[in-house]
C-alpha positions as CSV (number, residue, x, y, z in Angstrom):
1,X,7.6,42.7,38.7
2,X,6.0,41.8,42.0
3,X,6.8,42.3,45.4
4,X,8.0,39.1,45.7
5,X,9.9,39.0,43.0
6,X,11.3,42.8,43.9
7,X,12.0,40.8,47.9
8,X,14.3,37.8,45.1
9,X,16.3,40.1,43.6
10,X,17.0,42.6,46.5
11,X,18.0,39.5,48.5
12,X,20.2,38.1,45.4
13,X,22.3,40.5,45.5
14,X,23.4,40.9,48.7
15,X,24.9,37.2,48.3
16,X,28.9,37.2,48.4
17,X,28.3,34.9,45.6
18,X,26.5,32.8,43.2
19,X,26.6,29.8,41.5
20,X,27.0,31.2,37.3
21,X,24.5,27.7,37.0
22,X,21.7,29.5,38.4
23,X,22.0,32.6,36.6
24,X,20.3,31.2,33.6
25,X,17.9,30.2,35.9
26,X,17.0,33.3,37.3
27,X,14.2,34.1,38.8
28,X,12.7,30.5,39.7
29,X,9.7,29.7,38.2
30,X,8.7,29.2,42.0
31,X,8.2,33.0,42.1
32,X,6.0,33.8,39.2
33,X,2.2,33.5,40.4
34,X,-0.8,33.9,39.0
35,X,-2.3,37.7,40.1
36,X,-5.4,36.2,42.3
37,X,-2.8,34.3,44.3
38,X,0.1,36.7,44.5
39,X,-0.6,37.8,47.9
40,X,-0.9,34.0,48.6
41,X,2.2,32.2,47.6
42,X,4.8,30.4,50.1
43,X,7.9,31.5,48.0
44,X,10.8,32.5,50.9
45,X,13.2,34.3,48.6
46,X,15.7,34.0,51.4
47,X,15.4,30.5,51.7
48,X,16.1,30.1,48.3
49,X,18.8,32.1,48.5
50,X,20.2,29.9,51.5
51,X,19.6,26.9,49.0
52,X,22.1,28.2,46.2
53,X,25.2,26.3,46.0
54,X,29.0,28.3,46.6
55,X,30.3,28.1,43.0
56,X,33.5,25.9,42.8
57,X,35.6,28.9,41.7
58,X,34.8,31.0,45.6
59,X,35.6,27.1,47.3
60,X,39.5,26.9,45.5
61,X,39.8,30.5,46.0
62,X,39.3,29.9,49.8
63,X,41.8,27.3,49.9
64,X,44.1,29.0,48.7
65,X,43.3,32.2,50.5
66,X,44.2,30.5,53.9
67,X,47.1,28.7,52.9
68,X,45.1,24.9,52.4
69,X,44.3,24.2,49.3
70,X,47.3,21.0,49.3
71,X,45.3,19.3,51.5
72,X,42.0,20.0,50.1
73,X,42.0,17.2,47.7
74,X,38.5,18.8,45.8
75,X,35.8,21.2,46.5
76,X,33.7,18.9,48.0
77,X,35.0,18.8,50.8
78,X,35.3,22.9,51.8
79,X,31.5,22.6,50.7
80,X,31.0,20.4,53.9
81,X,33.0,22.2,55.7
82,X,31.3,25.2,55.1
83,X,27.8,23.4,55.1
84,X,26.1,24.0,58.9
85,X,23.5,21.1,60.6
86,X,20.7,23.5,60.7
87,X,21.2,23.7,56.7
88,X,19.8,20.0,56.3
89,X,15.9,20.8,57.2
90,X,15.5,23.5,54.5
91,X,17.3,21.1,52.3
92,X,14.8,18.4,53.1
93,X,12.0,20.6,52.7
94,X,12.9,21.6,49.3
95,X,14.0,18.8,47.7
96,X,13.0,15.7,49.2
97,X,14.0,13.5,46.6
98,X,18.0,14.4,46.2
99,X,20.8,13.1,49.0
100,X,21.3,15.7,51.1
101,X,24.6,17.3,51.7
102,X,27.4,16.6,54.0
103,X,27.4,19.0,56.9
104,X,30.2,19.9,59.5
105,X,28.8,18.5,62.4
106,X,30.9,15.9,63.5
107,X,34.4,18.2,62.6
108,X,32.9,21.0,64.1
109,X,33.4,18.9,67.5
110,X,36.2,17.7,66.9
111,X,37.9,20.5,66.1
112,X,36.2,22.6,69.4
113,X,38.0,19.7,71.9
114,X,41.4,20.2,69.9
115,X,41.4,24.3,69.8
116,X,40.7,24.1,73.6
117,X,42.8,21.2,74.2
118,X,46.0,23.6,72.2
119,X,44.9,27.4,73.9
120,X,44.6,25.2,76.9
121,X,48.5,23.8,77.3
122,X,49.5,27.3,75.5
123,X,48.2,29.6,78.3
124,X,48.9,27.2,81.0
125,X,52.9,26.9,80.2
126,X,52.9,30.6,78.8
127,X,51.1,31.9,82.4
128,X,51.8,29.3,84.9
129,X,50.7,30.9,87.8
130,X,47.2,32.3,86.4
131,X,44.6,31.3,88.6
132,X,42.0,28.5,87.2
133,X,39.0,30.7,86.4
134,X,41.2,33.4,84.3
135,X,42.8,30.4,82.7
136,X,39.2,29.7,81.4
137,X,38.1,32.7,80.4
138,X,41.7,33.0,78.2
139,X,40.5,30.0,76.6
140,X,37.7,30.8,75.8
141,X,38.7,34.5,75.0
142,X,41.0,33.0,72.5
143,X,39.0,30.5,70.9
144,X,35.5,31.0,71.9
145,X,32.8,31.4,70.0
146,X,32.8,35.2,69.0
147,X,36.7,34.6,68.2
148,X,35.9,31.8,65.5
149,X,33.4,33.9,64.2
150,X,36.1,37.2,63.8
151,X,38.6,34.5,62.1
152,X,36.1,33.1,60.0
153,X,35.3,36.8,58.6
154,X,38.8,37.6,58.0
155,X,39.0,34.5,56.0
156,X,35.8,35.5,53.5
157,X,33.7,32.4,54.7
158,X,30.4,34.5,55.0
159,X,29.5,34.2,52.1
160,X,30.6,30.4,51.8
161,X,28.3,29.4,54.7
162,X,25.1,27.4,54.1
163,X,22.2,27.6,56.9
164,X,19.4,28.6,58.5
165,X,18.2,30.3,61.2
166,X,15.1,28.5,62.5
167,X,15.5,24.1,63.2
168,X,12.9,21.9,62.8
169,X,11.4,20.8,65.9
170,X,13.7,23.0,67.9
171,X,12.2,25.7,69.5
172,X,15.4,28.1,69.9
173,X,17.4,30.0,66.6
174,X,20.7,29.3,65.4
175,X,22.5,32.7,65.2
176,X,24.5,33.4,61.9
177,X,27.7,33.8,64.6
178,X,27.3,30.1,66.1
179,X,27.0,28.9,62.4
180,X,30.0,30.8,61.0
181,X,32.1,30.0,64.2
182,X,31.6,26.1,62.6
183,X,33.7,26.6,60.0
184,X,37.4,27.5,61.4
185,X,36.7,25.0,64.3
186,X,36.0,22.2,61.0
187,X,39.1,23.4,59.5
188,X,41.2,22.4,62.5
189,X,39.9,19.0,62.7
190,X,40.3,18.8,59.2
191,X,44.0,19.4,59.1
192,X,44.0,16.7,62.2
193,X,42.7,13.8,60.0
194,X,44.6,14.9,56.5
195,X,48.1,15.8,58.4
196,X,48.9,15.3,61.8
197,X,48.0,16.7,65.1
198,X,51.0,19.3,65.0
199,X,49.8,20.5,62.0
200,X,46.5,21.5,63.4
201,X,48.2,22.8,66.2
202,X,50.4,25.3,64.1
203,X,47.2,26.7,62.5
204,X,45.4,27.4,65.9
205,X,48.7,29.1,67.1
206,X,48.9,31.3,63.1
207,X,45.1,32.4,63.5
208,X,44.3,32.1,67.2
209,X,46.5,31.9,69.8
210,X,49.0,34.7,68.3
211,X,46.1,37.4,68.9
212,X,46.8,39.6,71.8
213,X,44.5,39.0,75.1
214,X,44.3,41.8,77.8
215,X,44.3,39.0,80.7
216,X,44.5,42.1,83.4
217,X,40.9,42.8,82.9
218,X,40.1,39.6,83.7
219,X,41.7,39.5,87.3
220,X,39.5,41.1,89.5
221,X,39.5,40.2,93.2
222,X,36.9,40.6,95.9
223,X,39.7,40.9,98.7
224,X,43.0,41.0,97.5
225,X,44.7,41.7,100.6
226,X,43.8,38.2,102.5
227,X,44.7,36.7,98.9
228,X,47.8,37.8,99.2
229,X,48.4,36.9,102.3
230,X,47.2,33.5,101.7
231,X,49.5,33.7,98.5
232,X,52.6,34.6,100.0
233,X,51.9,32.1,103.0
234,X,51.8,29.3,100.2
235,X,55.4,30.5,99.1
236,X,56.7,30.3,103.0
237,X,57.8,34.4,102.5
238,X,57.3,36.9,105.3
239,X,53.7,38.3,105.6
240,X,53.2,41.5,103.8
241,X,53.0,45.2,105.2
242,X,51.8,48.1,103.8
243,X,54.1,50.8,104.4
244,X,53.6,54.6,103.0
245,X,55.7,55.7,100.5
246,X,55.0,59.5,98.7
247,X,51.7,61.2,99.8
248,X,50.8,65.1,99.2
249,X,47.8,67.4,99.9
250,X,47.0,65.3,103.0
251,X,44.8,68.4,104.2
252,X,43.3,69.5,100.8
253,X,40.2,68.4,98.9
254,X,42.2,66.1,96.5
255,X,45.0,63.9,98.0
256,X,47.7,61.3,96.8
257,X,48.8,58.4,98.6
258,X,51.4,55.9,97.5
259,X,51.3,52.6,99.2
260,X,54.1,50.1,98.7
261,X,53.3,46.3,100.0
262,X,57.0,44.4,101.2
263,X,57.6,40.8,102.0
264,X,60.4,41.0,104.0
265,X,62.7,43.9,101.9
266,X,61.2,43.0,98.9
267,X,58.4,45.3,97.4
268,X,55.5,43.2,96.0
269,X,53.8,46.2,94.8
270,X,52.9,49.8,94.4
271,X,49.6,51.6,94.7
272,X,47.7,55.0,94.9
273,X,44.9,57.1,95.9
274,X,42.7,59.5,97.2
275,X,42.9,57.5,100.5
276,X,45.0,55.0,102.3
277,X,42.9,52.1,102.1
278,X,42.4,53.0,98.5
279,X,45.9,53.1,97.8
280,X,46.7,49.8,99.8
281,X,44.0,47.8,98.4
282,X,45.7,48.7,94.8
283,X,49.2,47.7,96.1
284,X,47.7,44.5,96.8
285,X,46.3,44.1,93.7
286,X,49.0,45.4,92.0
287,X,51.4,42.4,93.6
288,X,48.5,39.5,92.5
289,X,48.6,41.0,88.9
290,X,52.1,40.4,89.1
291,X,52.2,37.1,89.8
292,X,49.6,36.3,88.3
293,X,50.6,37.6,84.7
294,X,54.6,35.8,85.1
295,X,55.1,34.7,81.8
296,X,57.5,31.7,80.6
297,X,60.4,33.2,78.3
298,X,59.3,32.4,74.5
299,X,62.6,30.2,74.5
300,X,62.2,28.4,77.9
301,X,58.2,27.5,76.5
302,X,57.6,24.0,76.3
303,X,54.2,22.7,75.1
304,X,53.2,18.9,76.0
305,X,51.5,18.2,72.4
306,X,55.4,18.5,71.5
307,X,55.7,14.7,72.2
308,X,53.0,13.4,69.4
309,X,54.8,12.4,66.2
310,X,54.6,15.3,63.9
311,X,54.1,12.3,60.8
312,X,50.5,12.3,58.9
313,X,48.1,9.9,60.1
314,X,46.4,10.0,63.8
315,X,48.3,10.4,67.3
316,X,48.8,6.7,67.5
317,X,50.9,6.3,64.5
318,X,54.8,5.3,65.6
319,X,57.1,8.3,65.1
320,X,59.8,10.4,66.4
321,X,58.8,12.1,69.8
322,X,59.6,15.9,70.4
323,X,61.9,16.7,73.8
324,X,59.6,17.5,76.7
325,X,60.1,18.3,80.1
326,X,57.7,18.6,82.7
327,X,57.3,21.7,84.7
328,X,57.1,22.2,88.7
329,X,53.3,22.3,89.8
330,X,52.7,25.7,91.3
331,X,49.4,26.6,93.0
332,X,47.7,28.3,90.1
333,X,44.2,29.2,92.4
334,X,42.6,31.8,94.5
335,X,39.7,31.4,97.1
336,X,37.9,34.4,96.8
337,X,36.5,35.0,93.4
338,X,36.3,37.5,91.0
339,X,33.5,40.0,91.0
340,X,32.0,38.8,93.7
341,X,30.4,35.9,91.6
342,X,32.0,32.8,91.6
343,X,30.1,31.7,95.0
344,X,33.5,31.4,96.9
345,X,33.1,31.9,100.2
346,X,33.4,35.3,101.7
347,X,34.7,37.1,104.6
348,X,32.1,38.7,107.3
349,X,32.6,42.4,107.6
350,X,31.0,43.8,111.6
């Protein structure tokens, strides 16, 4: 055996799985070279492993593995949906003379606009006073790229996935993450077009949006004092003072301060530290964050996707409408940004 054949079957078998068809036909007869040109032959033993079809057996056990195998119809169509754009060029290349596969490409987008359009309304009714950058970052914390790729994982569609890194005429790479983030994103714009827009939304809320976000690492204020002033001037409230709660070891090499901040006689919030602009800059941001992070009681939530007809068929098909109401408008943004790198405008220090 060769070193290209050695390369074949050490890249054979780390493949989740394989087609029993091919078996017989294993190795190609593309890898068996004469000895004057076996330093000289163009077999890829990865490409053709990227070229070997998912077996019909690891398609239906998928389906049924996350819950959809009544709407897949036939195998043919998780194939496309696990089938990536960047698969079609090493398809071509290979066999120029068969039809070349359905890809995902067109319910990969789809399905992008819906998951954002679904974490979107979710975070904004669940935090309705989160400012618009953090609101952004949720979304895309939720249903981002490297969280499509973690689902997709969990569901055993690596070894399901057909691509390849390098495009024709392209000059970047498609990453194996990009590519398997295709697949859950496909899903939800499948259920769309077989079901109903509910539907898809119900699966986005199962494997998305019931994942727990740390949002309070994502607020981080450049001044948060003159925020909330500005915030609690918005609100008509009285302006806040800092007023000294608890210190000790004033004198020594380590002391404690305790800062409260108070609107009137209500305490926004509580800070500490080693000194008292330490501890008053934390009070401050101790009263954003909890503002900020007010959540909507789970029974007061109202989503506005309630109001499309949960029937199957598109969003303009006639149906019942779900109960809505509409809530208040609250000013959900800050002016000075977070890190220091949102270009918001800044105040001059002397």
């Amino acid at each position: 055996m060769n070193h290209v054949q050695k390369r074949l079957v050490s890249n054979a078998a780390k493949i989740a799985s394989i087609s029993p068809s091919t078996v017989a036909t294993f190795p190609p007869k593309e890898s068996f070279k004469p000895a004057k040109d076996e330093f000289l032959t163009d077999f890829n033993p990865e490409n053709w492993a990227h070229l070997q079809p998912a077996p019909s057996t690891a398609l239906s056990a998928f389906a049924h593995r996350i819950g959809l195998a009544s709407i897949f119809s036939s195998t043919d169509v998780i194939r496309q949906v696990c089938t990536h754009p960047s698969f079609l060029p090493l398809f071509r290349q290979h066999y120029p003379s068969k039809p070349e596969p359905k890809t995902n490409a067109q319910l990969a987008v789809l399905g992008n606009s819906l998951m954002g359009l679904f974490a979107a309304e979710y975070i904004q009714a669940k935090y309705p006073y989160l400012p618009t950058r953090v609101m952004k970052a949720a979304v895309t914390a939720h249903v981002g790229p490297p969280s499509c790729d973690s689902v997709a994982k969990e569901m055993g569609a690596s070894g399901l996935l057909r691509w390849h890194r390098s495009v024709e005429g392209s000059p970047t790479h498609i990453l194996h993450t990009d590519a398997l983030a295709s697949i859950p994103r496909s899903l939800t714009a499948l259920i769309y077009q077989e079901r109903s827009l509910p539907a898809a939304r119900e699966f986005v809320h199962s494997y998305f949006l019931s994942r727990q976000i740390n949002l309070r690492a994502l607020l981080k204020f450049y001044n948060p004092k003159k925020s909330l002033m500005e915030m609690v001037q918005k609100y008509g409230r009285e302006s806040p003072k800092s007023r000294l709660l608890k210190e000790t070891g004033r004198f020594s090499n380590s002391p404690v301060f305790v800062v409260g901040i108070f609107s009137g006689a209500d305490q926004l919030g509580e800070g500490f530290g080693a000194s008292l602009r330490m501890a008053e800059y934390r009070a401050a941001e101790d009263a954003l964050v909890r503002v900020y992070l007010t959540q909507t009681p789970e029974e007061q939530l109202q989503l506005p996707s309630w109001t499309f007809p949960s029937v199957q068929g598109d969003v303009f098909t006639s149906g019942p409408e779900g109960a809505y109401t509409a809530p208040p408008i609250v000013p959900a943004d800050i002016h000075y940004g977070s890190s220091g790198r949102s270009g918001a405008r800044r105040e001059k220090h002397s």
